[in-house]
Backbone as a printed PyTorch tensor [residue, N CA C, xyz], in Angstrom:
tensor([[[ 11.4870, -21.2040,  -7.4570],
         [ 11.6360, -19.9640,  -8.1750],
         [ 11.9470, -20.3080,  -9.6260]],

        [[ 11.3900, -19.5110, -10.3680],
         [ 11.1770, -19.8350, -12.1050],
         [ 12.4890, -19.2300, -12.5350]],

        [[ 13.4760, -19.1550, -13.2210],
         [ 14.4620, -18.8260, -14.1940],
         [ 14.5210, -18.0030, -15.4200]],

        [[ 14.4080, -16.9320, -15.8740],
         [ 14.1690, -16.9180, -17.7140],
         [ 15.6860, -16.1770, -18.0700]],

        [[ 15.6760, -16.7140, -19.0490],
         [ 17.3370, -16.5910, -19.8340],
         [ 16.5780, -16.1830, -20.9480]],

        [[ 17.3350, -14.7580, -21.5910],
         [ 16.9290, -14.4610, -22.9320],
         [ 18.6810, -13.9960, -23.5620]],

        [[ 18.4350, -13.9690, -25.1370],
         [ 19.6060, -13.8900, -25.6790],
         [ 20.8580, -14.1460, -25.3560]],

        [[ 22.1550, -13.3130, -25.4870],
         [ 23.1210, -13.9000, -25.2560],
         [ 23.5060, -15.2330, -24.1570]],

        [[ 22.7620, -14.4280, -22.5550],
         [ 22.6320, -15.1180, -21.6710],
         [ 22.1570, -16.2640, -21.5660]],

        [[ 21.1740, -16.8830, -22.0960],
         [ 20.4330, -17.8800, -22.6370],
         [ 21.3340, -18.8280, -23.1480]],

        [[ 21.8830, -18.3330, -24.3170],
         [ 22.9050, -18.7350, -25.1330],
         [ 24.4890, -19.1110, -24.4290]],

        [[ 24.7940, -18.3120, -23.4660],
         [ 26.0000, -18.5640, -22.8180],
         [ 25.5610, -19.9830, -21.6300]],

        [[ 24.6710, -19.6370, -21.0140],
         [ 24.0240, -20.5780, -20.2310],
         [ 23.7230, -21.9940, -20.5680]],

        [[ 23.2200, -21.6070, -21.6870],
         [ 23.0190, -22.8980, -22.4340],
         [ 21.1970, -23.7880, -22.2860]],

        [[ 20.3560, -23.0560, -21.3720],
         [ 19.4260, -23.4000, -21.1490],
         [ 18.2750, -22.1990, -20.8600]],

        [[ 17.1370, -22.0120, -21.3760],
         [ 16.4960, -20.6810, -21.6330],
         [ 15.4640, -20.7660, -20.1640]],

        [[ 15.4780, -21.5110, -19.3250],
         [ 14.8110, -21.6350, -17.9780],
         [ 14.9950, -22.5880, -17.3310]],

        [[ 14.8760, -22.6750, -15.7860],
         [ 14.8360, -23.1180, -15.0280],
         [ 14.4550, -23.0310, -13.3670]],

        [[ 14.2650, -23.7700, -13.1640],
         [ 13.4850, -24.0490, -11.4940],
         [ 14.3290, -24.2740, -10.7140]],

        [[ 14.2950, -23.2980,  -9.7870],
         [ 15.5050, -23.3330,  -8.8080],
         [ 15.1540, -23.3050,  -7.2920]],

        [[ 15.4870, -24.0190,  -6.3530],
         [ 14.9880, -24.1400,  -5.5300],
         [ 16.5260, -23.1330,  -4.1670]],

        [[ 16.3550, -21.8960,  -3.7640],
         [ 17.4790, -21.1700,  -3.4280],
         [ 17.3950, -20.8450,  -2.0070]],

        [[ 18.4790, -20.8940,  -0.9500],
         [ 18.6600, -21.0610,   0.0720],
         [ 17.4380, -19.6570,   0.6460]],

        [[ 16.9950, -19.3770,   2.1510],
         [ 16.2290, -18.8460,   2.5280],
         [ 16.4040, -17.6740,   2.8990]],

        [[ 18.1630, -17.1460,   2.8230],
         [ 18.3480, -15.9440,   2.8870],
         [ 18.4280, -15.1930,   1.7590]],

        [[ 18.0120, -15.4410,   0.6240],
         [ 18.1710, -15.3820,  -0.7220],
         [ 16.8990, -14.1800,  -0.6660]],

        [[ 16.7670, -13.0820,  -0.6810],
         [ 15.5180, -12.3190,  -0.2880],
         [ 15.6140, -11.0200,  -1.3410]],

        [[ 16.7150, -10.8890,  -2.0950],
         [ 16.4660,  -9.7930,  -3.0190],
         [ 17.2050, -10.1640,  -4.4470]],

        [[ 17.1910,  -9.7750,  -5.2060],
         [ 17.9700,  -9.7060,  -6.9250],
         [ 19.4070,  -9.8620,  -6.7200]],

        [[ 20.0910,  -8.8910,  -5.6740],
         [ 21.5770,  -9.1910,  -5.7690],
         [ 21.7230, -10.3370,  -5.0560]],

        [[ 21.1490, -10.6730,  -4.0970],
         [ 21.9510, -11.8880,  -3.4720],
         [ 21.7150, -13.1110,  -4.3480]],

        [[ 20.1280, -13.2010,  -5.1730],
         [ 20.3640, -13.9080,  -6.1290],
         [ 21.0520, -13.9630,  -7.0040]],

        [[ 21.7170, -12.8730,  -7.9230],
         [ 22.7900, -12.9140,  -8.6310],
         [ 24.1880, -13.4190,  -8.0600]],

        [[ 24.5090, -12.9980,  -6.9850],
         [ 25.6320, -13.5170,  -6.0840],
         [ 25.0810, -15.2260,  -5.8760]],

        [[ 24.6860, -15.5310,  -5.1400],
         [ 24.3640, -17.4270,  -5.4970],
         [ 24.2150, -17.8730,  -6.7960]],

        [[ 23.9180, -17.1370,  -7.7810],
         [ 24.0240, -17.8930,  -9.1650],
         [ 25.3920, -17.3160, -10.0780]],

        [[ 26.4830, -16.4050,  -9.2960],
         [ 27.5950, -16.7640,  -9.7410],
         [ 28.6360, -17.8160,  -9.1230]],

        [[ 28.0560, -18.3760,  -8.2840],
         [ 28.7110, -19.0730,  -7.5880],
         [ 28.2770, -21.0620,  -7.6250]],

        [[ 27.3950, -20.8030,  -8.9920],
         [ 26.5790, -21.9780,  -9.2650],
         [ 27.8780, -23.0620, -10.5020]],

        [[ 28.7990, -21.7430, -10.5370],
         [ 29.3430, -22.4770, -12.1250],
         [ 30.0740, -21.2690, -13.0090]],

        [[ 31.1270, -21.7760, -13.7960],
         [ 31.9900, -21.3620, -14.5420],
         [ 30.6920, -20.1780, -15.3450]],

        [[ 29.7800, -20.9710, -16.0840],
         [ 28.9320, -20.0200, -16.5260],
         [ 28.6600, -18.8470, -16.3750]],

        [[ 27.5420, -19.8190, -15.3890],
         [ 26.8720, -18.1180, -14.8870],
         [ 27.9090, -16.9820, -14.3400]],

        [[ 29.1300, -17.2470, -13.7630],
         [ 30.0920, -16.4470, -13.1240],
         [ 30.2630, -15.4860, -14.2460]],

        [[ 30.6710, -16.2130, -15.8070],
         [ 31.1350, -15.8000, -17.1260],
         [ 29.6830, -14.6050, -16.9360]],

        [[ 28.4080, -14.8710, -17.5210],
         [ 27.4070, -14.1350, -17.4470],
         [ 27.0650, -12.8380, -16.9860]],

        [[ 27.2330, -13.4840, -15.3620],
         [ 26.7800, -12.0340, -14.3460],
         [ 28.2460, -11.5750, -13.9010]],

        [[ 29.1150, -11.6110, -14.5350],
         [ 30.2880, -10.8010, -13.7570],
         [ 29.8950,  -9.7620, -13.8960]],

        [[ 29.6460,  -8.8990, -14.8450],
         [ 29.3280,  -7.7700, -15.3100],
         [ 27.6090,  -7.1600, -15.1840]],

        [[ 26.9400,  -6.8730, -14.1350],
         [ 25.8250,  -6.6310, -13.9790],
         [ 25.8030,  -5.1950, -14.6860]],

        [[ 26.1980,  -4.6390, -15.2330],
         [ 25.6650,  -3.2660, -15.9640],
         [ 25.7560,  -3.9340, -17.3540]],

        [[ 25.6570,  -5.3790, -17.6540],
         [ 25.4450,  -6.0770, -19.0670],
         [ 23.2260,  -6.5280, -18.6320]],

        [[ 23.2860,  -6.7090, -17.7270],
         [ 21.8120,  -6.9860, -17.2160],
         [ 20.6980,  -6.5920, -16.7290]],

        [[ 19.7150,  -7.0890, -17.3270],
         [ 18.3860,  -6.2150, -16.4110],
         [ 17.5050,  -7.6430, -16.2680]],

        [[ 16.9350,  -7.1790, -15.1130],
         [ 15.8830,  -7.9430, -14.6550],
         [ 14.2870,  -7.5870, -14.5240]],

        [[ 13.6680,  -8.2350, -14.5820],
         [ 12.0990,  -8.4570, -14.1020],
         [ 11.5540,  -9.4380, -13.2620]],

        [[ 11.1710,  -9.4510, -12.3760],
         [ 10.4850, -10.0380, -11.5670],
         [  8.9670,  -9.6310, -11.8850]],

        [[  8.3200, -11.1880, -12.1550],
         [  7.1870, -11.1670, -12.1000],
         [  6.5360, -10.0360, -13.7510]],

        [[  7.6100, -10.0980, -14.2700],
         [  7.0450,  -9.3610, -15.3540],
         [  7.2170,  -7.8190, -15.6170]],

        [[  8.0380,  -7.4310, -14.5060],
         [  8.2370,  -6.1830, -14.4970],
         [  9.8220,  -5.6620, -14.0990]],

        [[ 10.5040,  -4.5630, -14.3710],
         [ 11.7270,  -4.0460, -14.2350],
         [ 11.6340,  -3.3640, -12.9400]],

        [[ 13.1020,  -4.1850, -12.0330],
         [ 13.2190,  -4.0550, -10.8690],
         [ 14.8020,  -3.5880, -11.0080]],

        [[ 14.9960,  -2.9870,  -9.7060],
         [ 16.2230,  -2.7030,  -9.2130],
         [ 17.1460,  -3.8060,  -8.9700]],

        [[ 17.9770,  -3.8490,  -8.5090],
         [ 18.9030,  -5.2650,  -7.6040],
         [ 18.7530,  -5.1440,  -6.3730]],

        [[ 17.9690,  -4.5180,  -5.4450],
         [ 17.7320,  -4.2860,  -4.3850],
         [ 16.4830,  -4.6060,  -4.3000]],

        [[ 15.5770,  -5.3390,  -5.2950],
         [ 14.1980,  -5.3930,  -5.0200],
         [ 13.8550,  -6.4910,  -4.4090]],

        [[ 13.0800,  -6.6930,  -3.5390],
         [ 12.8650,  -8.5090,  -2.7440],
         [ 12.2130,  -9.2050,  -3.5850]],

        [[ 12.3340, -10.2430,  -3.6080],
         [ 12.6010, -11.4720,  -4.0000],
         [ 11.5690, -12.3700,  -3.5230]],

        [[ 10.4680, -13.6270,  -3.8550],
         [ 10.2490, -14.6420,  -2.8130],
         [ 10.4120, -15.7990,  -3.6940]],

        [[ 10.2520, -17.0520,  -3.1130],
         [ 10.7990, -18.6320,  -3.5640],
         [  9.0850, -18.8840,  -4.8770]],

        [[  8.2690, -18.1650,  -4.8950],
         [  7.4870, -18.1250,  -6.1060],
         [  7.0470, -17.4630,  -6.6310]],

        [[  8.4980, -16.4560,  -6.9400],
         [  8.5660, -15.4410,  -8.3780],
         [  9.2370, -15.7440,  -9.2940]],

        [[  8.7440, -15.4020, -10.3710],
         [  9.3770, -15.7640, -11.9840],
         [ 10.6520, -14.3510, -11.6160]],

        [[ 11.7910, -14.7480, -12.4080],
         [ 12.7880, -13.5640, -12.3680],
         [ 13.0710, -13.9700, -13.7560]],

        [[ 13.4200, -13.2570, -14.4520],
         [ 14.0990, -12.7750, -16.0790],
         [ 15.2700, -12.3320, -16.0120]],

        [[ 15.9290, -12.9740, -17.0350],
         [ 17.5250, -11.8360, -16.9120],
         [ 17.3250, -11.5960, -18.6020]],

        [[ 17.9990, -10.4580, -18.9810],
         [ 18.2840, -10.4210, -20.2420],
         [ 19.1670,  -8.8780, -20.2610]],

        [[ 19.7190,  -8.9150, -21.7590],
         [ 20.6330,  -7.8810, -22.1450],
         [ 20.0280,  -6.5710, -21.8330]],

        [[ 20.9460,  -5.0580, -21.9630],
         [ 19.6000,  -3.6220, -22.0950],
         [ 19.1170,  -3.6880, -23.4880]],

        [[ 17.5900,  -3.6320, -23.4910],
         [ 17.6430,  -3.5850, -24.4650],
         [ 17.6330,  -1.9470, -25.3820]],

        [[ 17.7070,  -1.9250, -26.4350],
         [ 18.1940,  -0.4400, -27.4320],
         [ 17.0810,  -0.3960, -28.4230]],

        [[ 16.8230,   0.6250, -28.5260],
         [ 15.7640,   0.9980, -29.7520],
         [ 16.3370,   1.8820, -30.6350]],

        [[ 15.9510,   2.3370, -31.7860],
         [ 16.5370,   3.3980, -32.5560],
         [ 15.3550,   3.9300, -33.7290]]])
């Protein structure tokens, strides 16, 4: 599974992607967020706060309830704001 880190997150993380290879019950957005706070001081720092995050899978904006498989790209990044 592909990784993308944009802005702050990126920046807190310290690395803008990565390849992750994640246990097999791992089947939707939250449980992935839950195993990648549990990866490290970091990411814990990061995703404590999930109403700081949005995701895409595969290029598109998903829920945290959306499934997941071991070769989808997932994105995290800030909301973003227009004006």
């Amino acid at each position: 599974m592909k990784l993308l880190y944009f802005a702050w997150i990126r920046t807190n993380l310290g690395v803008s992607e990565e390849s992750v290879d994640v246990p097999s019950e791992i089947n939707d957005v939250r449980a992935l967020l839950d195993w990648l706070v549990n990866r490290g001081e970091s990411y814990k720092a990061v995703f404590s706060d999930l109403s700081l995050i949005r995701v895409a899978v595969n290029q598109e904006y998903v829920d945290l309830d959306n499934a997941i498989t071991k070769g989808d790209e997932i994105a995290f990044f800030p909301p973003v704001t227009g004006g």
